[in-house]
N, C-alpha and C positions, 0 to 999 in steps of 0.2 A: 178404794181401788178406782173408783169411776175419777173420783179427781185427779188422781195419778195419770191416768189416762189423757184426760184434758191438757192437762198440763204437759204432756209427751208430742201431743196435735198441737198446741201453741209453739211448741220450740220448732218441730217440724215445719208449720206454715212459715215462722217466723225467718228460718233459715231459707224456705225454698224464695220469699219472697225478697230477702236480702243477697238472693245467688240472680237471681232477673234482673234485679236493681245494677249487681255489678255488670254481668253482660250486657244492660242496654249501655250501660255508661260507658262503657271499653268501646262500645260499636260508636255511641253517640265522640266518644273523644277522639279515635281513629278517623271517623267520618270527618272531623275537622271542626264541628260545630264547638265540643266543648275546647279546643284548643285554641279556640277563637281565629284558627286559618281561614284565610279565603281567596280562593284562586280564582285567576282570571282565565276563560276561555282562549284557548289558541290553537292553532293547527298547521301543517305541513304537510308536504308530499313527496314522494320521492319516485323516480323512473327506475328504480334498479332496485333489486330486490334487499329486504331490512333483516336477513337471516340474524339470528339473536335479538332482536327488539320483540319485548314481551309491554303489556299491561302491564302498567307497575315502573317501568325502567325508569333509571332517572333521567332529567333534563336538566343541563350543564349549561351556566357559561363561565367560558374560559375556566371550565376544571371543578367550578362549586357548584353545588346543585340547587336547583330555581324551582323544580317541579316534578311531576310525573308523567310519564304516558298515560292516559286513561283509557284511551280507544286504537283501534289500529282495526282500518277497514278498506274499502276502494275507492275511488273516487265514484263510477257508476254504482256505488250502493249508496253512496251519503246524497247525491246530489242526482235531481231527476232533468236538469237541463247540463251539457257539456257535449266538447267534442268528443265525437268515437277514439279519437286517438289517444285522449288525455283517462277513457274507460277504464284501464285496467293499470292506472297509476298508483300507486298506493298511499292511502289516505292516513294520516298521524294525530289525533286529538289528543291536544296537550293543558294542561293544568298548570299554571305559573304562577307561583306566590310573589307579588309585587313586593313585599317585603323585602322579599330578597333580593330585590333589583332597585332596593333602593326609596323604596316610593311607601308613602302612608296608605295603610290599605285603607282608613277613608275614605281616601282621596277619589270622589266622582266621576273624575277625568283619566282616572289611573290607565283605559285603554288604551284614549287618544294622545299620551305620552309613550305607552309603549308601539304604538303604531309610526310615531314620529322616531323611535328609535329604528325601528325596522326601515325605515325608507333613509336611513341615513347609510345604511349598509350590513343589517342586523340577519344574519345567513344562518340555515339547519343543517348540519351535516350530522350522519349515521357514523357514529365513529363506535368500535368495538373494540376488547381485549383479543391479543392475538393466543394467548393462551388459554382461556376460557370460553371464550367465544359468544361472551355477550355484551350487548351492544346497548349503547344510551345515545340518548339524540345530546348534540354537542351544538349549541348557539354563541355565536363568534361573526368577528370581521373579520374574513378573510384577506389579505394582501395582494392579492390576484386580483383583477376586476373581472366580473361575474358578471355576464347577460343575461338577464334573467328571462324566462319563458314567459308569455304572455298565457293566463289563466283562462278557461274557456266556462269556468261556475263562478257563481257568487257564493265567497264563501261566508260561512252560516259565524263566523267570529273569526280574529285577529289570522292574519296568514302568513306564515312566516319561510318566504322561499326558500329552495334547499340550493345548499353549496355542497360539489361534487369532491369527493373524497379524495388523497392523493394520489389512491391506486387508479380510480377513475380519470383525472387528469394524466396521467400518464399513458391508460390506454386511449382518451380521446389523441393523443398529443404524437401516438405512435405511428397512427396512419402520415400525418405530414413529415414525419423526420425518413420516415420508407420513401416516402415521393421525394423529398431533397436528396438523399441517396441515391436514386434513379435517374435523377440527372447528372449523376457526376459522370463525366466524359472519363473513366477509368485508362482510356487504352490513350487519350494523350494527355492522359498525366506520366503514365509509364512511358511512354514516348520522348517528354521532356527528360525524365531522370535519365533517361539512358543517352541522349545528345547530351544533357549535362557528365556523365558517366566519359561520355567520348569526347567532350573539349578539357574535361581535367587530362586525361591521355596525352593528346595530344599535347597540353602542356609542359606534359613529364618527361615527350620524347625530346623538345623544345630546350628543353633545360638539360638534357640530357647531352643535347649536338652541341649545344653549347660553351658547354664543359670540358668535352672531348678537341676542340677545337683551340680553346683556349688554355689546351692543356702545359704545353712549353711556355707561354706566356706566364702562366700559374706557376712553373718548376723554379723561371728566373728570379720574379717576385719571392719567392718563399728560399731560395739564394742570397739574393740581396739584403732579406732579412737575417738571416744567421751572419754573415759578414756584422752586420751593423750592430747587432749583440754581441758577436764577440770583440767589436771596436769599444763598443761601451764596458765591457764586465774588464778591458784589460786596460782602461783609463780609470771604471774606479780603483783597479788595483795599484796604481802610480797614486792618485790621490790618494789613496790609504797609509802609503807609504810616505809621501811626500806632500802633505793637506798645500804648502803652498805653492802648490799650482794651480790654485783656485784663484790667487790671486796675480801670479805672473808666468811667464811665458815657461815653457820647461827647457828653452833655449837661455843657456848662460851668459852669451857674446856679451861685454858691456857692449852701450851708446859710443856712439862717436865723441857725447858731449862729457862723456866722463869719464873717457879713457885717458885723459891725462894723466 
């Protein structure tokens, strides 16, 4: 009985310690160590708010995923020196698998390549689903040239300026197209149409006197025409009748020279 016993506590420890072993390895392989991932440090910020960007979200370029969110905080909490204005800008700690971009993750220098991409024109935008409503940081060159803000921290790893979304350029873009609007002189633009509106008139009444005027000249003309059609429709009917008088006169008199 007592060994039955023992042997009941060996299968138990033997299990609970085989159930630890899996959980740390799940945690150790998730964590990236057994998967042999290793991401590089980066971050972003954004002036407008990141409604759907969680911990976790992925991090996209041009559509495949490079990394994850890890952090999302403020600027005035990550950093103890900055301008009050850049305080309550919202702060993005991002995790990038070099791999994925391309690069040997041995590689020593792997920052200072991704940093030379970023200065080449390597931009962050929040870009979300419109149905779901959540949102992943999207890294891309945009086609627009983008002035970027000058930074008031140093920051603590790779920093990847934010390009404004399309809805955002459209409201930056709206204030200028209202002021181009505001200057249009509306009342002599209507002004023109309508002197244009009153020299076509007047040309219609123009053509109009004209017409009226040259009217008996117009009745003779269009006389002289039917005369001349029915000279023609009753010459082809002789010619039809008689083909040659196409080739001489329809007067029969002989010559003088051959009336002998």
């Amino acid at each position: 009985m007592a060994d039955s016993n023992q042997a009941n506590y060996g299968k138990i420890g033997f299990t609970l310690i085989m159930g630890i072993a899996c959980i740390v390895g799940t945690l150790i392989w998730y964590g990236g160590a057994g998967s042999g991932k290793h991401y590089v440090d980066a971050e972003t910020y954004f002036n407008s708010p990141v409604s759907g960007l969680a911990v976790g979200s992925d991090v996209c370029f041009r559509g495949v995923k490079i990394g994850t969110v890890k952090r999302i905080s403020f600027i005035g909490t990550e950093y103890k020196h900055y301008d009050p204005d850049h305080g309550r800008a919202i702060w993005v700690g991002l995790a990038v698998d070099p791999r994925l971009c391309g690069f040997d993750e041995q590689d020593k220098h792997v920052e200072e390549r991704l940093a030379e991409i970023v200065s080449k024109g390597l931009h962050a935008t929040l870009a979300a689903n419109m149905l779901t409503g959540i949102a992943h940081i999207e890294l891309n060159f945009p086609k627009m040239k983008i002035k970027d803000e000058p930074i008031s921290w140093k920051p603590h790893s790779l920093c990847i300026p934010p390009a404004p979304t399309l809805l955002e350029s459209a409201s930056d873009a709206l204030p200028g197209l209202i002021a181009k609007v505001d200057k249009i002189n509306f009342s002599e633009g209507w002004s023109n149409v309508m002197s244009a509106v009153t020299s076509a008139g007047t040309l219609m009444g123009t053509a109009n006197s004209v017409v009226e005027t040259q009217q008996g000249n117009l009745a003779e003309i269009l006389s002289n025409l039917r005369d001349a059609s029915a000279a023609l429709r009753d010459f082809s009917y002789q010619v039809r009748d008689n083909p040659s008088l196409l080739i001489r006169s329809a007067d029969q008199t002989a010559l003088p020279e051959t009336s002998r």
